[in-house]
C-alpha positions as CSV (number, residue, x, y, z in Angstrom):
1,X,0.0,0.0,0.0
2,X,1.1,3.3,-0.7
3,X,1.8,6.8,1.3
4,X,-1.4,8.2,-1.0
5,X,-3.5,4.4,0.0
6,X,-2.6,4.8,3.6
7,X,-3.6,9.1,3.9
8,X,-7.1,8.3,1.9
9,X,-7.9,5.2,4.1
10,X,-7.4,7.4,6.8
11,X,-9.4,10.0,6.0
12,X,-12.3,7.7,4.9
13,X,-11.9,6.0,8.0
14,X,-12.4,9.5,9.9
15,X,-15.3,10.2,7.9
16,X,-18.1,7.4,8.0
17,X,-20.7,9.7,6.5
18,X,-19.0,9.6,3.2
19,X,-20.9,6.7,1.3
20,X,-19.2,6.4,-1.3
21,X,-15.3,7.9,-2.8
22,X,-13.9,8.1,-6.3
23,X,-10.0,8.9,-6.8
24,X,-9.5,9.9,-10.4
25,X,-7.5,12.2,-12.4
26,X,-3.6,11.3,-12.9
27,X,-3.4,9.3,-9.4
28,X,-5.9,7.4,-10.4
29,X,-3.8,6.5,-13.9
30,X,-0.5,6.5,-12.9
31,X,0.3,9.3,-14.5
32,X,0.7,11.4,-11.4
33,X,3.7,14.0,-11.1
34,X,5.3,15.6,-8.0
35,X,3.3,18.7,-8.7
36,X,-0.2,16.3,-9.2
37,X,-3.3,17.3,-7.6
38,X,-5.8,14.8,-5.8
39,X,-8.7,14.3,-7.5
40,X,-11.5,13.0,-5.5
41,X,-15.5,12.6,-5.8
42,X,-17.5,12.2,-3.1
43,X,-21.0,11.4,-1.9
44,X,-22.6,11.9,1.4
45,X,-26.5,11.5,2.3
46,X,-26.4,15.4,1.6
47,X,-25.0,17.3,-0.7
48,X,-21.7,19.0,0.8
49,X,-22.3,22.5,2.0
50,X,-19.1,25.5,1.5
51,X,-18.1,25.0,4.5
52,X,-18.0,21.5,4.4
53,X,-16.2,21.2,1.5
54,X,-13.0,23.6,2.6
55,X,-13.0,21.4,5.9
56,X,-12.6,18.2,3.8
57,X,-10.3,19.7,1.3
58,X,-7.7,21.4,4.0
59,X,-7.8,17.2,6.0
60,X,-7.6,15.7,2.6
61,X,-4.3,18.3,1.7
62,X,-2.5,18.2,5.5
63,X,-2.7,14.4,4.6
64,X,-1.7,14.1,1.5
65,X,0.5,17.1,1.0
66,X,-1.2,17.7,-1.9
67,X,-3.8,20.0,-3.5
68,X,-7.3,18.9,-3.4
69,X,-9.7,19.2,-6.2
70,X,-12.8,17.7,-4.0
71,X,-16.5,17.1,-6.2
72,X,-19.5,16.2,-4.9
73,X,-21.3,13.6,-6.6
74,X,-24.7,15.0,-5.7
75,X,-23.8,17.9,-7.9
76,X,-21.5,16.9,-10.6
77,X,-22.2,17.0,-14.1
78,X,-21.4,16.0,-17.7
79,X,-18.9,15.5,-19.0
80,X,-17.0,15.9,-15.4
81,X,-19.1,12.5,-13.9
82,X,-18.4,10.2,-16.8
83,X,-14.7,10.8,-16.4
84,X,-15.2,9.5,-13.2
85,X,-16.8,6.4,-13.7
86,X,-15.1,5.8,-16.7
87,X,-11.4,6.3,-15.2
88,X,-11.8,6.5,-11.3
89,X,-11.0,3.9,-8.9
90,X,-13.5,3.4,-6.0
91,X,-12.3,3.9,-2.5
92,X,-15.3,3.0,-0.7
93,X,-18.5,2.9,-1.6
94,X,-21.4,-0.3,-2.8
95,X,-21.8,-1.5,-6.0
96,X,-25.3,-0.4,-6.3
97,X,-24.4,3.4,-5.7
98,X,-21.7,3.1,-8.3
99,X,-24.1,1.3,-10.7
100,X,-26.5,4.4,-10.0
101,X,-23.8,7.1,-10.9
102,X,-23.3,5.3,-13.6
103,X,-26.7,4.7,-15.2
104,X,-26.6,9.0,-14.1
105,X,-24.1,9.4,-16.5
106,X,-25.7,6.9,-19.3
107,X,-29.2,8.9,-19.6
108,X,-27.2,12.0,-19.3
109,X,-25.1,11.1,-22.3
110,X,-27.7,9.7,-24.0
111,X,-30.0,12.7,-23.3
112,X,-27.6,15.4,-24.3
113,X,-26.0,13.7,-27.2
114,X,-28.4,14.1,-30.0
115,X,-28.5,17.7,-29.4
116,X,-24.6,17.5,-29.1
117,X,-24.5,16.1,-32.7
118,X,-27.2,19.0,-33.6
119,X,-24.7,21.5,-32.2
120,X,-21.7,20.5,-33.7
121,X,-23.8,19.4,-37.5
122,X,-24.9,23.4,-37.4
123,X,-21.4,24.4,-36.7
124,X,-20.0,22.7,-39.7
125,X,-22.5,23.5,-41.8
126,X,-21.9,27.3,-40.7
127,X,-18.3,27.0,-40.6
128,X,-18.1,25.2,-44.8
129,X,-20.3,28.1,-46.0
130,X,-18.0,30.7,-45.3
């Protein structure tokens, strides 16, 4: 287990209400520098408040000894929540509320691409006409 394994167990361990936790970004890959920030999602019964949020961010930083970019999963968006079930590794959390963030992100996708392909048909058109 690693320094980074050992500082998020720890802070998971601290924090019970947190159902379920997402690394992802360039930790999650492998692709990490010295310079890397930690990339976490996170769920709780409620979405995280400001205040909240800083608190969790300053433990998650004093731990790591890193910069925290912290997102909460009741909140998170497209195209943001498919990167993290696509390429996140779960910390914690059930298989039933990943398979739930992840059939979030299917009917998002599958909601928002036909007008995606709308978009982006109009832009060409527009952009071959000049």
């Amino acid at each position: 287990m690693t320094d980074l394994d050992t500082a998020l167990q720890t802070f998971l361990k601290r924090h019970p209400e947190i159902r379920i936790a997402i690394l992802y970004g360039s930790l999650a890959s492998g692709r990490a520098g010295f310079e890397s920030d930690l990339d976490l999602a996170v769920e709780l019964d409620q979405p995280l408040t400001a205040g909240e949020k800083m608190r969790l961010i300053e433990e998650l930083s004093e731990l790591t000894g890193r910069p925290v970019d912290l997102i909460d999963l009741h909140t998170v968006g497209e195209p943001l929540l498919g990167q993290i079930v696509k390429t996140g590794r779960r910390l914690k959390g059930s298989d039933a509320r990943f398979a739930e963030l992840l059939k979030r992100h299917l009917f998002a996708v599958a909601d928002f691409l036909p007008h995606q392909r709308r978009i982006l048909r109009e832009r060409r058109r527009a952009w071959l006409r000049k």
